[in-house]
C-alpha angles and dihedrals in degrees: 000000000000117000115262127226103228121183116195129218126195083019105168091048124097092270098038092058099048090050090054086049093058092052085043090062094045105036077167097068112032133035126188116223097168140011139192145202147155118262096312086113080159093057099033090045086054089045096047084046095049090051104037093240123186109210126016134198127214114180089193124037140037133284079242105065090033083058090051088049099055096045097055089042094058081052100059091040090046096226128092139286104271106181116093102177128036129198118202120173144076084283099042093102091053091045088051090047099054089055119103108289139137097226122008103202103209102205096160117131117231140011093306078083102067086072091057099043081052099046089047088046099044084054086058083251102151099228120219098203134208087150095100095178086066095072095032096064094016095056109139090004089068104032079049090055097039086054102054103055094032101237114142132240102225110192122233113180115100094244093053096042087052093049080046097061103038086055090066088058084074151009113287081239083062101058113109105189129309134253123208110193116213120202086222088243120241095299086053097145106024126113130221089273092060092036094060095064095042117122133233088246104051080052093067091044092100119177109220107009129069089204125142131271105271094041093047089048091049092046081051096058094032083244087125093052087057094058084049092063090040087055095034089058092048094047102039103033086229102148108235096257099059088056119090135192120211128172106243101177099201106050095220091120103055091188140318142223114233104202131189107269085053105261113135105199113206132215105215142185140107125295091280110134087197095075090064090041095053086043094054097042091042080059089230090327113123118233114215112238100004088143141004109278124231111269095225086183082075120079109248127180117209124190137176134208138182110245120254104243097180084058106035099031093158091083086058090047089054097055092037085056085043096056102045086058115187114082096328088095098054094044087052091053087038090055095044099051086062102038092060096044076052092052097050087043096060107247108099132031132245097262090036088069086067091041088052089047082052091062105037088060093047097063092031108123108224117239145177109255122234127137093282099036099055090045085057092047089051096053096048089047100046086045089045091046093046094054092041085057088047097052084048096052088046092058092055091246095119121108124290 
């Protein structure tokens, strides 16, 4: 195959590193031309060193300290500086992605994301996307975009790769209905009463998945499988009544097609996000070795369980946002993003980031999306979800 030109985006994160390990361990396959972060110049300056990039993006900083960096990161590596343009700004991830490139890997958490996987589309760059926010407030922006220059959304999360590759097992006539399989999260088991005195820390405690905080606190409410069914319905065109959720402890089915004559075909593997990244990036080719395989020769024990709704109503709250379209699912990310800021910060409690979430959609105005009209949608939410955390705070309601 010929070698593929890959920029990165959210490099030195937990996706973004596993994606540059699996490049690392086929440098013939994959080449990396950009990458971006945050604000970690001292990570991304050692990573674009490391790789020989040729152009870098910091969202937060100066050209100033990511040159130091990377000076002093080609000193310690003994080889040359080899970036020649640097990005810095709140743009600088969107203005890299829209530069040449074969696959452009959004790994940036949160809606700041949706700007990049348009810029990378509209560039005809087909996006592998672990940026999920880009398709919930994106929707029809994004598929619109993907479809008029051709390039191509390849899904990176574990549950939508899975759904990916069992969809190749039959006809799109022949499905049936999905399933997407939750681990349950840490707090798996518990009702409202013990919710309400669990800690930010216990809810990054996941049992299965090293994923960042946002991510592990949304795993934790089951915010994060609603997004999932929001995304799974995009990707795929399943209507949301024919996707399911289903507590699956282990994590060793990531999800499952369910088809007509009643075969359910399984993607399965242990919890290792570097086999759908090397699958995404490979473009249905698999890559040998990307992670490490099941040993079938051991005893496992695999269970399922319906998900508690009284206890974990954020998931509700996803597809009902889902299925209103417009806005509604921009305002619930944008909610969400602040009410759990707000929960590690103290001032709400675990189930009050789905009753936040609640009120932020009942008084949320529908609207058709288009660019101007979700960030609106994203502003109003994230100011109606502050001063709903504050009020809370100020009752006294907030976690111990």
């Amino acid at each position: 195959m010929d070698v593929r030109d890959l920029s990165v985006l959210g490099a030195t994160g937990s996706v973004g590193r596993q994606a540059l390990d699996v490049a690392r361990r086929n440098p013939g396959r994959f080449r990396v031309r950009g990458l971006a972060a945050g604000s970690d110049a001292a990570g991304l300056a050692a990573l674009a060193v490391e790789f020989g990039v040729e152009a870098i993006a910091l969202a937060v900083g100066s050209r100033e300290v990511a040159r130091a960096a990377l000076a002093r990161a080609a000193a310690a590596q003994g080889v040359p500086d080899p970036v020649r343009e640097i990005l810095v700004g709140p743009d600088a991830a969107a203005q890299l992605a829209a530069r040449p490139a074969d696959i452009v890997l959004n790994a940036v958490t949160g809606a700041v994301g949706l700007g990049a996987t348009l810029a990378a589309l509209d560039a005809g760059t087909d996006v592998a996307l672990a940026n999920k926010e880009s398709l919930i407030i994106g929707g029809e922006l994004v598929l619109a975009a993907a479809r008029a220059t051709g390039a191509r959304l390849l899904p990176v999360d574990s549950e939508h790769s899975a759904l990916w590759q069992c969809l190749r097992a039959g006809a799109r006539g022949e499905v049936d209905r999905l399933v997407i399989t939750a681990s349950g999260g840490p707090f798996r088991g518990m009702d409202r009463a013990q919710l309400e005195a669990v800690t930010p820390a216990q809810a990054l405690a996941h049992p299965t998945w090293d994923m960042g905080a946002v991510i592990t606190t949304n795993s934790a409410t089951l915010v994060n499988k609603g997004l999932e069914v929001i995304e799974a319905h995009l990707l795929f065109g399943i209507a949301y009544g024919d996707i399911d959720v289903v507590v699956h402890p282990q994590s060793q089915i990531h999800s499952m097609v369910q088809f007509r004559d009643g075969a359910t075909i399984a993607q399965v593997s242990p919890p290792d996000m570097r086999l759908p990244i090397a699958y995404a990036l490979g473009l249905e080719e698999r890559i040998p070795g990307a992670a490490p395989a099941n040993d079938w020769s051991a005893a496992q024990e695999w269970t399922f369980e319906a998900v508690d709704h009284a206890a974990f109503p954020a998931l509700g709250l996803a597809i009902a946002a889902g299925r209103r379209g417009g806005t509604a699912p921009a305002a619930y990310n944008a909610a969400n993003e602040v009410l759990v800021e707000a929960f590690h910060a103290g001032a709400v409690s675990f189930p009050q980031i789905a009753d936040g979430l609640a009120a932020v959609l009942a008084q949320h105005a529908d609207a058709e999306a288009t660019r101007a009209s979700v960030l609106a949608a994203d502003a109003s939410a994230r100011a109606a979800a502050a001063a709903w955390a504050r009020t809370a705070d100020e009752n006294g309601r907030g976690a111990a």
